[in-house]
C-alpha positions as CSV (number, residue, x, y, z in Angstrom):
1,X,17.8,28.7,-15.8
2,X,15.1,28.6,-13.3
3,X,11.5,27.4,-14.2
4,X,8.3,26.9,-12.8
5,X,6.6,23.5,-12.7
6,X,3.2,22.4,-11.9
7,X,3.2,19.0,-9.8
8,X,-0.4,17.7,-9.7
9,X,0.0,15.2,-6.9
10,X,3.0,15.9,-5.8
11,X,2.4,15.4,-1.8
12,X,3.6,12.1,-1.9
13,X,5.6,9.3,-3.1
14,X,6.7,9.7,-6.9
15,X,5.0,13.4,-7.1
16,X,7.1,14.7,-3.9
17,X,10.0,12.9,-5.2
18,X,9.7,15.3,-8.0
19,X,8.9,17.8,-6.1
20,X,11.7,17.8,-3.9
21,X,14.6,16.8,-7.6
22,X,13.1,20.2,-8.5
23,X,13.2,22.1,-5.6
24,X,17.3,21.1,-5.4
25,X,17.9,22.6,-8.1
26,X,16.3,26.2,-7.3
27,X,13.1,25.7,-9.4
28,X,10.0,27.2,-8.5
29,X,7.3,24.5,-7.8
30,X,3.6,24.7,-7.4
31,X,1.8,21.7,-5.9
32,X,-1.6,21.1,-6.0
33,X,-3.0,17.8,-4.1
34,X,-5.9,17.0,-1.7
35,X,-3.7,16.8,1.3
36,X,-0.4,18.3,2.2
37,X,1.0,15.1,3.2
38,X,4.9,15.4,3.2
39,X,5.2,18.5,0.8
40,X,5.0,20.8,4.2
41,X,8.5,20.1,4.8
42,X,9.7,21.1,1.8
43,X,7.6,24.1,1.7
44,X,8.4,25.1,5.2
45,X,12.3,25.6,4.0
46,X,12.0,26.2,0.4
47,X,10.2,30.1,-0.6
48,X,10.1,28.7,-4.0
49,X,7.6,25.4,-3.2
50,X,4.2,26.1,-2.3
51,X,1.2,24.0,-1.9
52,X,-2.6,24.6,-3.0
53,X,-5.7,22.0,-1.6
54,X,-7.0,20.3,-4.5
55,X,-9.4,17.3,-5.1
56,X,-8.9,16.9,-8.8
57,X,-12.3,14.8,-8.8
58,X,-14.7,17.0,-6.9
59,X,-13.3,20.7,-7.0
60,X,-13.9,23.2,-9.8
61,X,-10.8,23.9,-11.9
62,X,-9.6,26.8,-13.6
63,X,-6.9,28.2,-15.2
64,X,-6.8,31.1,-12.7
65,X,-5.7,29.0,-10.1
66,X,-2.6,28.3,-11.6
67,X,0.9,30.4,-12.4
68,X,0.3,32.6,-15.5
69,X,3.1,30.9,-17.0
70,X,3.4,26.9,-16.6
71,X,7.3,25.6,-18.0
72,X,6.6,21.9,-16.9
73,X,3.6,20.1,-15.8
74,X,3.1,16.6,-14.1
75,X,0.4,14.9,-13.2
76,X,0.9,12.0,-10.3
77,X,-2.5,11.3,-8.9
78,X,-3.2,7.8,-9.3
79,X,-4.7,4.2,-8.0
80,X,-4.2,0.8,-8.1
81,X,-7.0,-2.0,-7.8
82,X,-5.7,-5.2,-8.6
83,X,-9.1,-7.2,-8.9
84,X,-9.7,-9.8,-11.9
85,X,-12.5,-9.6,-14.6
86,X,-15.1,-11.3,-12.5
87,X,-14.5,-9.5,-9.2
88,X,-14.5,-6.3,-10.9
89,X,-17.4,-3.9,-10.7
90,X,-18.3,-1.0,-13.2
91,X,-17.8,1.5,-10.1
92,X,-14.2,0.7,-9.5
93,X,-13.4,0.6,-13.3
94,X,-15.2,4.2,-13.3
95,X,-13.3,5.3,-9.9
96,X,-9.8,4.3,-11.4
97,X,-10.8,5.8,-14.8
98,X,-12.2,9.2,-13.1
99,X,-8.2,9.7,-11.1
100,X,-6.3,8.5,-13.4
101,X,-7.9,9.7,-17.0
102,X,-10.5,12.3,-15.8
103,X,-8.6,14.4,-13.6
104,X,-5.3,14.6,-15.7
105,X,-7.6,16.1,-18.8
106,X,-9.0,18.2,-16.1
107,X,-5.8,19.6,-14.9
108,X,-4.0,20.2,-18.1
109,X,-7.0,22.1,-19.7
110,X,-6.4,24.0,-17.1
111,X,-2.9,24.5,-17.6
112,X,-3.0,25.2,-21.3
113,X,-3.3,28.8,-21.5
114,X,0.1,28.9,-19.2
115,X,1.8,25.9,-20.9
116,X,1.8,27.7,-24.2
117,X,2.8,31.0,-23.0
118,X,6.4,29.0,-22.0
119,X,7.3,28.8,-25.8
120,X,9.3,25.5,-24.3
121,X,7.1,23.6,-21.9
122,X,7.0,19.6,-21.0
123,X,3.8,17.9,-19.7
124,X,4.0,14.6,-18.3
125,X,1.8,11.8,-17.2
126,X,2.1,8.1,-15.8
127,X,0.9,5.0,-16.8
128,X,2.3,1.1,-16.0
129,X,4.4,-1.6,-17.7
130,X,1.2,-3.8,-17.3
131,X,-0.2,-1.8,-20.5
132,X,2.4,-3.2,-22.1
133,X,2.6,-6.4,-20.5
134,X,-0.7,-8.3,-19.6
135,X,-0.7,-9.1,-16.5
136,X,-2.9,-11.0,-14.3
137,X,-5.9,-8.7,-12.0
138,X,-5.1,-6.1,-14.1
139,X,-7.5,-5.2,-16.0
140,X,-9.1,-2.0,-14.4
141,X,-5.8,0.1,-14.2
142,X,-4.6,-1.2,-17.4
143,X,-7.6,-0.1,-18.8
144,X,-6.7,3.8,-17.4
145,X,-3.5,3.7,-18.0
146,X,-3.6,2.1,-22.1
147,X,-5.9,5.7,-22.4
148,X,-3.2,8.3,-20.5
149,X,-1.1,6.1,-23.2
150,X,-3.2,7.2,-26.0
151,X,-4.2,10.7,-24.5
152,X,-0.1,11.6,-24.4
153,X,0.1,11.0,-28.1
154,X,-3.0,12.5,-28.9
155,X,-1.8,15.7,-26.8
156,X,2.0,15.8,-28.6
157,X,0.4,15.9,-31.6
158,X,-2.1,19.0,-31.0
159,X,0.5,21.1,-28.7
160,X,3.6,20.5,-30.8
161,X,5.9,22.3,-31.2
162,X,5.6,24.6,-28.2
163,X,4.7,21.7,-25.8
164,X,6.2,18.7,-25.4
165,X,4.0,15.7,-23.8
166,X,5.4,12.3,-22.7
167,X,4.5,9.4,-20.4
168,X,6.2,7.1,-17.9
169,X,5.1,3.4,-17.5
170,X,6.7,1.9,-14.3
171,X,6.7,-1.5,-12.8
172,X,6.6,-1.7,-9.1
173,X,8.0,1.2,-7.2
174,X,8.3,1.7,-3.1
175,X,5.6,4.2,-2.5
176,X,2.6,4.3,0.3
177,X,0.3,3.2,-2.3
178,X,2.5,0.2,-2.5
179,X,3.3,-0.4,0.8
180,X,1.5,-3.6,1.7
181,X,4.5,-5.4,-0.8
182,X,6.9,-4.5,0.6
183,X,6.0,-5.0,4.4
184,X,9.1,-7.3,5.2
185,X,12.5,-7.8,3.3
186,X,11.6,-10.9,2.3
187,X,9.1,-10.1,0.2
188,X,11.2,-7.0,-1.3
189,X,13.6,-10.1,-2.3
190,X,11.4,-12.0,-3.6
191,X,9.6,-9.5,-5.6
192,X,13.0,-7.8,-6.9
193,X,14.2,-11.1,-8.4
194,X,11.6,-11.1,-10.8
195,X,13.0,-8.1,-12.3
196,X,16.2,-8.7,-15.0
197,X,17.6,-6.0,-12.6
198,X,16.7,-8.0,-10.3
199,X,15.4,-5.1,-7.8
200,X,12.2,-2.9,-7.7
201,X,11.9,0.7,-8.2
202,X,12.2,3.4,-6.1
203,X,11.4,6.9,-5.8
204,X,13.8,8.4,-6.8
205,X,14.0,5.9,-9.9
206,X,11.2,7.9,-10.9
207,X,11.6,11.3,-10.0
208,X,14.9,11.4,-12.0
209,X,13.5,9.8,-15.5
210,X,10.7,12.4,-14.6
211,X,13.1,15.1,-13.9
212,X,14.9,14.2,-17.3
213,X,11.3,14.3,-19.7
214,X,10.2,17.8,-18.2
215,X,13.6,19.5,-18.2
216,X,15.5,21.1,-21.1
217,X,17.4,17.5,-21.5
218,X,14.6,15.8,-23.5
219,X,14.1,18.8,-25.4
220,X,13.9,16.5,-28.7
221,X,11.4,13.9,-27.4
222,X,8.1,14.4,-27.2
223,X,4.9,11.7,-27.8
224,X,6.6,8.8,-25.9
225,X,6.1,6.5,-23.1
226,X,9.3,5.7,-21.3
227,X,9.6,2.6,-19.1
228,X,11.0,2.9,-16.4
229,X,10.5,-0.6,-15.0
230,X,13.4,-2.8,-14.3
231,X,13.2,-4.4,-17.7
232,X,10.1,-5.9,-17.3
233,X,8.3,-4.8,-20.3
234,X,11.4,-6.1,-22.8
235,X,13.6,-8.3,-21.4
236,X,13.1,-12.0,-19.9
237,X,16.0,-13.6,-18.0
């Protein structure tokens, strides 16, 4: 059965990548993101996609500007500043914490009133296996991400049962905000045999444990943060 998801983000890397898993398989998709990056594509060939200009940090939301009735909702928005504890100032921490923490409680307040009108709907968010695992320069995105941790638990307990609300934690995925590890294949080598699958993520990696948590398919899970992350987070080899 067709449904319509909200992708906030979704113009780019992981969030098209859901975007486009969606949009295969004749949902209707509403994308909201500050630029329209490679989402144009898909909404120049697909009547069911469309795409809506949206600085989660500086606009003014509202519920009005989204679908009346909301069956999945993602939020992708996100940064990463890898600085240690000395060379890290209180206006980054406060940057990553406003994109990654601020705007996704912005956006799904938003989407509340449509969310519950589903009866059955799935909200997701993103956080990274370094919450998890400490990890060195860190600190500020670990920081954001341990609270989208806490904020998906906090949110499956007050929307149950009619929403559902889980979290993915990936390790390092091949995505423009990523881009400057993976500028030659050795260095993709190098990097993927830290992994016990000895390989890093991709897109699609993503998209598809994404795809599973807001669809029908993960209808009995709900308050948990998935990692999808090579093994990282569990396993040593």
């Amino acid at each position: 059965m067709s449904k319509h998801y909200v992708i906030i983000g979704g113009s780019r890397g992981i969030g098209l990548g859901i975007v486009q898993r969606l949009a295969n398989a004749d949902h209707t998709v509403s994308v909201y993101s500050r630029t329209a990056g490679e989402v144009d594509a898909i909404v120049q060939v697909n009547p069911n996609v469309s795409h809506t200009i949206l600085d989660v940090l500086s606009d003014e939301i509202n519920a009005d500007m989204f679908p009346t009735v909301i069956d999945g909702f993602a939020y992708c928005p996100g940064s990463f500043n890898a600085k240690s504890i000395r060379g890290l100032s209180v206006e980054l921490l406060r940057a990553d914490f406003e994109v990654n923490v601020v705007g996704a409680v912005k956006t799904i307040k938003a989407c509340l009133g449509g969310l519950k009108k589903s009866g059955n709907a799935s909200a997701l968010f993103f956080s990274t296996v370094a919450v998890a695992r400490g990890m060195n320069a860190h600190a500020s995105i670990a920081a954001s991400k341990g609270a989208i941790e806490g904020l998906t638990k906090t949110l499956a307990a007050e929307l149950s049962p009619k929403v559902r609300v889980n979290c993915i934690a990936p390790a390092l995925t091949q995505t423009s905000l990523m881009e400057r590890f993976f500028s030659d294949q050795e260095k993709i080598e190098a990097l993927g045999a830290k992994y016990p699958l000895k390989r890093t993520g991709t897109v699609e990696d993503l998209a598809a444990a994404a795809c599973f948590l807001l669809g029908d398919d993960s209808r009995w899970v709900t308050g948990q943060t998935l990692g999808v992350d090579g093994g990282m987070s569990t396993v040593q080899n």
